[in-house]
py3Dmol code that shows the C-alpha trace and the ligand (Angstrom):
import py3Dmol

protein = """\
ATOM      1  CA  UNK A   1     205.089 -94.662  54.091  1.00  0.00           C
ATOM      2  CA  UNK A   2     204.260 -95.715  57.304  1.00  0.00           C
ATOM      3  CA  UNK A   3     202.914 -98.661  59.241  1.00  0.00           C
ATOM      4  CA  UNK A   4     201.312 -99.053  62.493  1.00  0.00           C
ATOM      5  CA  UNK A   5     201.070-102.352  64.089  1.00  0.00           C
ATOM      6  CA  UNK A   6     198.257-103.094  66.466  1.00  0.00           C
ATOM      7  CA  UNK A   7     198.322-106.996  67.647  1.00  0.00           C
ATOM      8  CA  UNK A   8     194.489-108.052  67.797  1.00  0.00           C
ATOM      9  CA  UNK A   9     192.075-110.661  69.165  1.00  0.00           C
ATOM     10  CA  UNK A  10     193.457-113.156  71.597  1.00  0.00           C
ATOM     11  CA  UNK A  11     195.949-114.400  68.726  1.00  0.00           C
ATOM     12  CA  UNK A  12     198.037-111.696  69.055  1.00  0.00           C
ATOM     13  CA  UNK A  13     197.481-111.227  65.021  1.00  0.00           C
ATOM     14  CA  UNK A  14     199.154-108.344  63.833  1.00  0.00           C
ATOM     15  CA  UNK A  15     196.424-105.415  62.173  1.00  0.00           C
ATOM     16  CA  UNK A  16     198.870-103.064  60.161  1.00  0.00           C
ATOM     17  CA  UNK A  17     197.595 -99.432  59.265  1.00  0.00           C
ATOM     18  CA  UNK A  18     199.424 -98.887  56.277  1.00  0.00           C
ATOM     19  CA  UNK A  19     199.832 -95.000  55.579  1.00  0.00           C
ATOM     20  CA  UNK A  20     200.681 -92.522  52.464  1.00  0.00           C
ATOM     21  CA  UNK A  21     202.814 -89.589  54.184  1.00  0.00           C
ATOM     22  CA  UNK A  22     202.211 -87.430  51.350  1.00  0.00           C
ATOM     23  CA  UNK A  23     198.689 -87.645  51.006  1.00  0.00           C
ATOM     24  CA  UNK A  24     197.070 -89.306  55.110  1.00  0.00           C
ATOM     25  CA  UNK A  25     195.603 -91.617  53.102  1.00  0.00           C
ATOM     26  CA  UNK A  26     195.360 -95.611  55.012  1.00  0.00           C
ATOM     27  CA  UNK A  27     194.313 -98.644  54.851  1.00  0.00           C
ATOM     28  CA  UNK A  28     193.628-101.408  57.428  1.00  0.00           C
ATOM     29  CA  UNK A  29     195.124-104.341  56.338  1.00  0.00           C
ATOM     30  CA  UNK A  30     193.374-107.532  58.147  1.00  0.00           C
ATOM     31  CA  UNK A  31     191.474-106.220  60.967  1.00  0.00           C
ATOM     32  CA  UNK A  32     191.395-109.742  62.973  1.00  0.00           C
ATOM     33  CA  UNK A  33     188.870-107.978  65.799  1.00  0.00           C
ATOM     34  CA  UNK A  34     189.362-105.256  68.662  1.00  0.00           C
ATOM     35  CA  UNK A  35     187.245-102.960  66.219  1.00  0.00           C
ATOM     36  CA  UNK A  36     186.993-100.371  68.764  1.00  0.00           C
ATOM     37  CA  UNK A  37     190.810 -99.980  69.572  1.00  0.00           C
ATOM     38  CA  UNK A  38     191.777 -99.694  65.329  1.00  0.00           C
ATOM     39  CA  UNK A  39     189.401 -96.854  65.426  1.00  0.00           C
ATOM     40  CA  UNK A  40     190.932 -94.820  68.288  1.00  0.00           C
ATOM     41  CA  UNK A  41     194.028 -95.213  66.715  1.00  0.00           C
ATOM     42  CA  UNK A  42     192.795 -94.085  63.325  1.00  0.00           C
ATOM     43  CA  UNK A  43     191.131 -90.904  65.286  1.00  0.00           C
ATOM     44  CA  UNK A  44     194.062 -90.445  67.431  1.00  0.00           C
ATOM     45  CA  UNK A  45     196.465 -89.849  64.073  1.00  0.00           C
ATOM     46  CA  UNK A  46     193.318 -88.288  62.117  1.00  0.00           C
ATOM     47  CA  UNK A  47     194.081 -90.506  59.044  1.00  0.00           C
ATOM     48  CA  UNK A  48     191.548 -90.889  55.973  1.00  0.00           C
ATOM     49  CA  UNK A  49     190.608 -94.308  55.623  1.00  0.00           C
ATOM     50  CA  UNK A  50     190.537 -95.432  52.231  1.00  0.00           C
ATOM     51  CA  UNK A  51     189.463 -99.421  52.437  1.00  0.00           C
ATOM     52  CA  UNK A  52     190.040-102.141  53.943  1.00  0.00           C
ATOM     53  CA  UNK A  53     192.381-104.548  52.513  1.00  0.00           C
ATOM     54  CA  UNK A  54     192.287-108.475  53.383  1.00  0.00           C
ATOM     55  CA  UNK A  55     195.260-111.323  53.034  1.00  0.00           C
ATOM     56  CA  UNK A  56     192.981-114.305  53.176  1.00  0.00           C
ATOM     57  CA  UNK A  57     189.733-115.234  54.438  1.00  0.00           C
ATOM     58  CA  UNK A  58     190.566-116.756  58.411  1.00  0.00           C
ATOM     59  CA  UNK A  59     188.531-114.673  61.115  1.00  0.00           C
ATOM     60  CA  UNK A  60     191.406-113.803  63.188  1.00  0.00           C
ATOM     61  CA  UNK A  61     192.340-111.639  59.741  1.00  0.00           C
ATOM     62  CA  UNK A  62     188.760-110.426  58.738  1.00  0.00           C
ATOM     63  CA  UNK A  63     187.279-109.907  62.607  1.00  0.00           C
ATOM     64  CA  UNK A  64     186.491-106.273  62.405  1.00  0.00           C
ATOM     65  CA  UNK A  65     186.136-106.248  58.734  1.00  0.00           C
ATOM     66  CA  UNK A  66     182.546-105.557  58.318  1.00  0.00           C
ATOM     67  CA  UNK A  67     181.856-102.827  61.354  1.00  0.00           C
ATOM     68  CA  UNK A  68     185.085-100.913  60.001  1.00  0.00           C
ATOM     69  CA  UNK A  69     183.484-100.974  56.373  1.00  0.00           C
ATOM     70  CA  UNK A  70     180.491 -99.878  57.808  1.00  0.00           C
ATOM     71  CA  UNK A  71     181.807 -97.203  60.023  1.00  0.00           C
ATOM     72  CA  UNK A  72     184.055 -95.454  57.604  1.00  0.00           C
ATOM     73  CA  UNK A  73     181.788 -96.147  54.622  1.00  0.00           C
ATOM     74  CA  UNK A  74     184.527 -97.923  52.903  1.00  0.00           C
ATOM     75  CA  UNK A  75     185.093-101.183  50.959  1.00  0.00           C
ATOM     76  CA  UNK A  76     186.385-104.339  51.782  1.00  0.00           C
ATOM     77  CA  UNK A  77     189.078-105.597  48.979  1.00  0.00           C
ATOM     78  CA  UNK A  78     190.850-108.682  48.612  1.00  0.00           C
ATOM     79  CA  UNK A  79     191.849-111.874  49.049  1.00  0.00           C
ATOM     80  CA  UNK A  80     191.849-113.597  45.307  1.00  0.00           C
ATOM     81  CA  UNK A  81     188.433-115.135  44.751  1.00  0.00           C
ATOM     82  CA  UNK A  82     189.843-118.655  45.650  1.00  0.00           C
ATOM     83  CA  UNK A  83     189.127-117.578  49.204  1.00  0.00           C
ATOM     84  CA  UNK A  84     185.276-117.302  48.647  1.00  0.00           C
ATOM     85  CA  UNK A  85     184.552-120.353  51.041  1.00  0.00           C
ATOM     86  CA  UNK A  86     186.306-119.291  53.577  1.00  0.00           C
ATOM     87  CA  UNK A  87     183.741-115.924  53.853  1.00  0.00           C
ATOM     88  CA  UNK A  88     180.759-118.704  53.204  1.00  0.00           C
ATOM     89  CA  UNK A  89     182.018-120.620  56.482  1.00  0.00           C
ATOM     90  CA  UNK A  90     182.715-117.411  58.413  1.00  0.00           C
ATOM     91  CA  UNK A  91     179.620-119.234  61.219  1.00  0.00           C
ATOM     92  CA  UNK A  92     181.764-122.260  61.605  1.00  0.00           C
ATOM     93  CA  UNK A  93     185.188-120.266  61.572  1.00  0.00           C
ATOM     94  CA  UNK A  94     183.907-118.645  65.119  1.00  0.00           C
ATOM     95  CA  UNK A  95     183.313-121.704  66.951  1.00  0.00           C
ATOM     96  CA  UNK A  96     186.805-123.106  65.041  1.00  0.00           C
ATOM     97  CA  UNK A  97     188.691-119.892  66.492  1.00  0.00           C
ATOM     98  CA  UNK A  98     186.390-119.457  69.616  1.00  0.00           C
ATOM     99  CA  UNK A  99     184.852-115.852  68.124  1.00  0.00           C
ATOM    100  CA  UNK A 100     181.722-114.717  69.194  1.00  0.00           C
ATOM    101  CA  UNK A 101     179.353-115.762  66.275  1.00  0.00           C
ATOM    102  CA  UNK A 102     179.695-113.582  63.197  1.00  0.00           C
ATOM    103  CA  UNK A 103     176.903-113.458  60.194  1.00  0.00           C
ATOM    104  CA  UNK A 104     178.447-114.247  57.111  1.00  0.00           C
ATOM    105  CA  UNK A 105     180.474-111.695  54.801  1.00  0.00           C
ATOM    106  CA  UNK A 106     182.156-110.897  51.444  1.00  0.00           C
ATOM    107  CA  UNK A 107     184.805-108.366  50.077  1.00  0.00           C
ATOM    108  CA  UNK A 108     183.379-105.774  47.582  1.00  0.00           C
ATOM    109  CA  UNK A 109     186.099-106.270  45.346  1.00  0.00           C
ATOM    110  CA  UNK A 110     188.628-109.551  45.101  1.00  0.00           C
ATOM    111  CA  UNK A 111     192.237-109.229  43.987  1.00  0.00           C
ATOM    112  CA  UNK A 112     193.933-110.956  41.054  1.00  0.00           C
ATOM    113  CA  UNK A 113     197.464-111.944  40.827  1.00  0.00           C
ATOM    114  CA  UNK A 114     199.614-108.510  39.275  1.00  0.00           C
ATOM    115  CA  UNK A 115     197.419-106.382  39.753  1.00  0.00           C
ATOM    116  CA  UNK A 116     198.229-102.690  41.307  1.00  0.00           C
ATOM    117  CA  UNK A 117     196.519-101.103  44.273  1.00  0.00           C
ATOM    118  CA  UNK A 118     197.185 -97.969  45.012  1.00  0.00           C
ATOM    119  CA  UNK A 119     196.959 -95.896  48.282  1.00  0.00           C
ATOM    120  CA  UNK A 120     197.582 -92.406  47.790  1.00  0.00           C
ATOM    121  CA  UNK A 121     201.085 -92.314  46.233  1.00  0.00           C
ATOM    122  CA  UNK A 122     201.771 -95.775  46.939  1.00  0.00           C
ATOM    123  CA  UNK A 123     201.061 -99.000  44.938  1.00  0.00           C
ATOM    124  CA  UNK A 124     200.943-102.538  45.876  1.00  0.00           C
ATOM    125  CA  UNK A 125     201.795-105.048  43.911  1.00  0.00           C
ATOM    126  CA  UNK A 126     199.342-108.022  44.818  1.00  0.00           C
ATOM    127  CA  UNK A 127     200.857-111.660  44.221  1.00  0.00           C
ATOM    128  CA  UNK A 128     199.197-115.003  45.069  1.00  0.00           C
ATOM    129  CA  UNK A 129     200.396-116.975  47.459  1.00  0.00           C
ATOM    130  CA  UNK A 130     198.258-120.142  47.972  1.00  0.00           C
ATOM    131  CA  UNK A 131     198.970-122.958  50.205  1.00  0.00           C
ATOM    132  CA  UNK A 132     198.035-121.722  54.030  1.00  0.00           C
ATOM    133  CA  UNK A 133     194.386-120.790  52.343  1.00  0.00           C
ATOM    134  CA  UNK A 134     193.772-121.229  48.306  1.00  0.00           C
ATOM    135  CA  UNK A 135     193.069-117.387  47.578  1.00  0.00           C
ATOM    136  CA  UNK A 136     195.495-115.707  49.845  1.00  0.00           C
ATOM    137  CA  UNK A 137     197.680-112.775  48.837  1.00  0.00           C
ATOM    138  CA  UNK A 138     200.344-110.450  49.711  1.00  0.00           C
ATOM    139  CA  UNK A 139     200.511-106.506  49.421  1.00  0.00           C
ATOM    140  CA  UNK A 140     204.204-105.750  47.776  1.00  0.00           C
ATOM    141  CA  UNK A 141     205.283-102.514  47.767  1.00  0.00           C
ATOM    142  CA  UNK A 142     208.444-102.079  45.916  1.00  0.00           C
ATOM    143  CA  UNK A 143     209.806 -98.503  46.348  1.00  0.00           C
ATOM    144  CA  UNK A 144     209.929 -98.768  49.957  1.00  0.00           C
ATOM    145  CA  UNK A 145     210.597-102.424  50.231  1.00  0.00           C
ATOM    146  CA  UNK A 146     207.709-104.198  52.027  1.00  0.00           C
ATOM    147  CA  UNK A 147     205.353-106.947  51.723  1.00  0.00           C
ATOM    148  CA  UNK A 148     202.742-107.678  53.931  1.00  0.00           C
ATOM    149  CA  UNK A 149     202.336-111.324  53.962  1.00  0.00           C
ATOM    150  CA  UNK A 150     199.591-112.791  56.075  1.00  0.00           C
ATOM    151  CA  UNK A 151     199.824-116.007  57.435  1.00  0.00           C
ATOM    152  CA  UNK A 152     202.125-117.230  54.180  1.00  0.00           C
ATOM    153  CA  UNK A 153     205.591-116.906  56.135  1.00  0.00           C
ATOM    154  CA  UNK A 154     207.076-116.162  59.758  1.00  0.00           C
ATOM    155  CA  UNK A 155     210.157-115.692  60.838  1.00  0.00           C
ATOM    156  CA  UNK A 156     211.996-119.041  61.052  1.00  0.00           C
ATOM    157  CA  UNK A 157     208.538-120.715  60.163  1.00  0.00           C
ATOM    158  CA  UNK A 158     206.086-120.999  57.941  1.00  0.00           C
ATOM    159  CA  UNK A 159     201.697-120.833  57.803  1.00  0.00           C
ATOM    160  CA  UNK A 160     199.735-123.891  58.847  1.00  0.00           C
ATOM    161  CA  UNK A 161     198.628-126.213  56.243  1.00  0.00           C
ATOM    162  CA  UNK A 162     196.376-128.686  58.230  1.00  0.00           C
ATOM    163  CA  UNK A 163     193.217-126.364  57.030  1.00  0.00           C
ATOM    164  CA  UNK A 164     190.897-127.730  54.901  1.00  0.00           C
ATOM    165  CA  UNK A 165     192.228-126.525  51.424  1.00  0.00           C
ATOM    166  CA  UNK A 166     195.832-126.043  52.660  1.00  0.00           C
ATOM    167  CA  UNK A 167     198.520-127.253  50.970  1.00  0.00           C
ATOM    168  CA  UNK A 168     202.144-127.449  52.252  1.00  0.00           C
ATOM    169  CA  UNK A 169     203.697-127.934  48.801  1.00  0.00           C
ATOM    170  CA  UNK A 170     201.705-125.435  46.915  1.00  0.00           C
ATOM    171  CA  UNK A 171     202.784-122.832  49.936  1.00  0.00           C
ATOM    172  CA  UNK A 172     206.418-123.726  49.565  1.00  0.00           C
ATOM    173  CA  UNK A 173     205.874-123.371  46.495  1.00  0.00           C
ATOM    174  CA  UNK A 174     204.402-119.650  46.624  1.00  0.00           C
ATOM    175  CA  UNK A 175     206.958-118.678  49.304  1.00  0.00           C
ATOM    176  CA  UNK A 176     210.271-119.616  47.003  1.00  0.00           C
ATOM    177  CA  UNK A 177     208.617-118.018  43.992  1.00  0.00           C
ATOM    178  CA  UNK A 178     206.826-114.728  45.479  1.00  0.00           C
ATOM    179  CA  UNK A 179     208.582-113.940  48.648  1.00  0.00           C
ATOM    180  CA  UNK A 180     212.205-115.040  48.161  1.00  0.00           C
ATOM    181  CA  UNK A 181     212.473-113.721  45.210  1.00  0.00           C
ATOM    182  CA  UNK A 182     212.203-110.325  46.326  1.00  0.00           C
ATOM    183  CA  UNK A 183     215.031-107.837  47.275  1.00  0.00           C
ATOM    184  CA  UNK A 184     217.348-109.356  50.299  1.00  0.00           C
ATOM    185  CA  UNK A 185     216.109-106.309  52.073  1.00  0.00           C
ATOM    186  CA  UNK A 186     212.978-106.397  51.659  1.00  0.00           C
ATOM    187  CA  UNK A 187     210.713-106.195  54.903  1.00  0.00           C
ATOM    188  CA  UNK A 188     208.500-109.052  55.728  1.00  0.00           C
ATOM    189  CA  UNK A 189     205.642-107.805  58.080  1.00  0.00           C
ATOM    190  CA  UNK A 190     203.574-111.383  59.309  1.00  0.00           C
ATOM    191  CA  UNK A 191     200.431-111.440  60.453  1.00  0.00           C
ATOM    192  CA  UNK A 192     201.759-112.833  63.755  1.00  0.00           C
ATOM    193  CA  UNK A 193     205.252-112.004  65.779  1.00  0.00           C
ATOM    194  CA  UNK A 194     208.184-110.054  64.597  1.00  0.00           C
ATOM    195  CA  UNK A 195     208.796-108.753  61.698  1.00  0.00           C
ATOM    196  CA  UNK A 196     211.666-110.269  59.366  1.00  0.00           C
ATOM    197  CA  UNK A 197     213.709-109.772  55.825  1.00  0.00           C
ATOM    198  CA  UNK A 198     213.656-111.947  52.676  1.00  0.00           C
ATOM    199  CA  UNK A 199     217.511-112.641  52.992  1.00  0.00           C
ATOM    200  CA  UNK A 200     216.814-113.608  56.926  1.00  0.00           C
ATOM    201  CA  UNK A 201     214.571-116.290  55.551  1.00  0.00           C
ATOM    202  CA  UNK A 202     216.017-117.404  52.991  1.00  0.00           C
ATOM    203  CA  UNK A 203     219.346-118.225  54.701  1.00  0.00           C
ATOM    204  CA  UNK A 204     217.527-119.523  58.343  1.00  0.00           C
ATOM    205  CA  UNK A 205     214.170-119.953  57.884  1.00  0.00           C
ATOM    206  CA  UNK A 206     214.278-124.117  58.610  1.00  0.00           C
ATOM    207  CA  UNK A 207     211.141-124.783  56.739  1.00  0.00           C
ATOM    208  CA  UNK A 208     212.329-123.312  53.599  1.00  0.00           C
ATOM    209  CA  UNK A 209     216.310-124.310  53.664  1.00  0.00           C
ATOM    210  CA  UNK A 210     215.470-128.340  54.282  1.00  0.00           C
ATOM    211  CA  UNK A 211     216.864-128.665  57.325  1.00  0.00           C
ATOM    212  CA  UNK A 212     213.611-130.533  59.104  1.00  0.00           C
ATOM    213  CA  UNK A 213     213.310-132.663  55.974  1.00  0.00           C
TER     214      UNK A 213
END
"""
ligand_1 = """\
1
ZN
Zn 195.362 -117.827 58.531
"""
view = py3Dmol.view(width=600, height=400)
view.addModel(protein, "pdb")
view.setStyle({"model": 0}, {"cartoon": {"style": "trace"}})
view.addModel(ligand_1, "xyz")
view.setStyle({"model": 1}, {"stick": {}})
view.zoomTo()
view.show()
């Protein structure tokens, strides 16, 4: 496996090309915008694009969605079906991020709590974490110890909750029974700034250990 990182529109949101070794098989996982610069790097390391994979519906995540999906002929996939307003209010999002105006969207195909996705020899486990936005997931993959979690949790902090639909109890919630309970060395790869490990977070992330109340 391997994993690209290629920080996107002006907040700095991380768009990961996620990679089978074996087989040059990728995805884009949450193309936030710069559609032109994921594209040179997909030609640069002639990779075959399989989809496009989404953690939740906020346009600094789904950008570039729709003119990579058309480019490559590929589907868009994911979040959970929770997220469906988010894609309905995709108009308002732009003025709320300060995009240039986008015409609404939808994913091809949503994503359900346990279920597998696989990319080339590699499967993700998807698990719902809902709190930052109600449908949001993360991609788990298990045999190389990953999980690509979106805005759910960042190192020594946690996603916003002040959205409409956010919910600061349901995400704790989601974060001490989906994240933490993975492997201690599990990689955490946020969709903004560094990445982290479970057992980092679980001992010093101040959000999640009590220590601001
Ligand atoms: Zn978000």
């Amino acid at each position: 496996m391997e994993i690209i990182t290629l920080p996107v529109t002006a907040f700095a949101q991380n768009c990961r090309i996620v990679i089978c070794k074996q087989t040059r098989q990728a995805a884009v996982v949450d193309p936030g915008g710069d559609a032109e610069k994921i594209i040179a790097e997909l030609a640069k390391h002639a990779l075959n694009l399989q989809c496009i994979l989404l953690t939740h519906g906020h346009l600094d995540h789904v950008g570039a969605a729709k003119v990579l999906a058309e480019h490559f002929a590929v589907d868009i996939v994911g979040p959970q079906q929770d997220e469906l307003f988010w894609f309905d209010a995709l108009p308002m999002q732009a003025q709320m991020f300060g995009f240039a105006p986008v015409t609404p969207f939808y994913p091809q195909h949503w994503l359900n709590h346990g279920d597998i996705f696989p990319l080339g020899e590699l499967r993700f486990e998807i698990r719902h974490c809902p709190g930052h936005t109600p449908g949001h997931i993360v991609f788990y993959e298990a045999e190389h110890k990953i999980v690509l979690v979106g805005d759910v949790i960042f190192k020594g902090s946690v996603g916003r909750t002040d959205f409409p639909k956010g919910d600061a109890q349901q995400l704790l919630n989601s974060i001490k029974q989906q994240i933490l309970t993975l492997p201690d060395e599990t990689r955490i790869l946020s969709g903004h700034g560094p990445d982290t490990k479970v057992v980092t977070e679980r001992i010093s992330n101040p959000f999640i250990s009590g220590k601001y109340g």
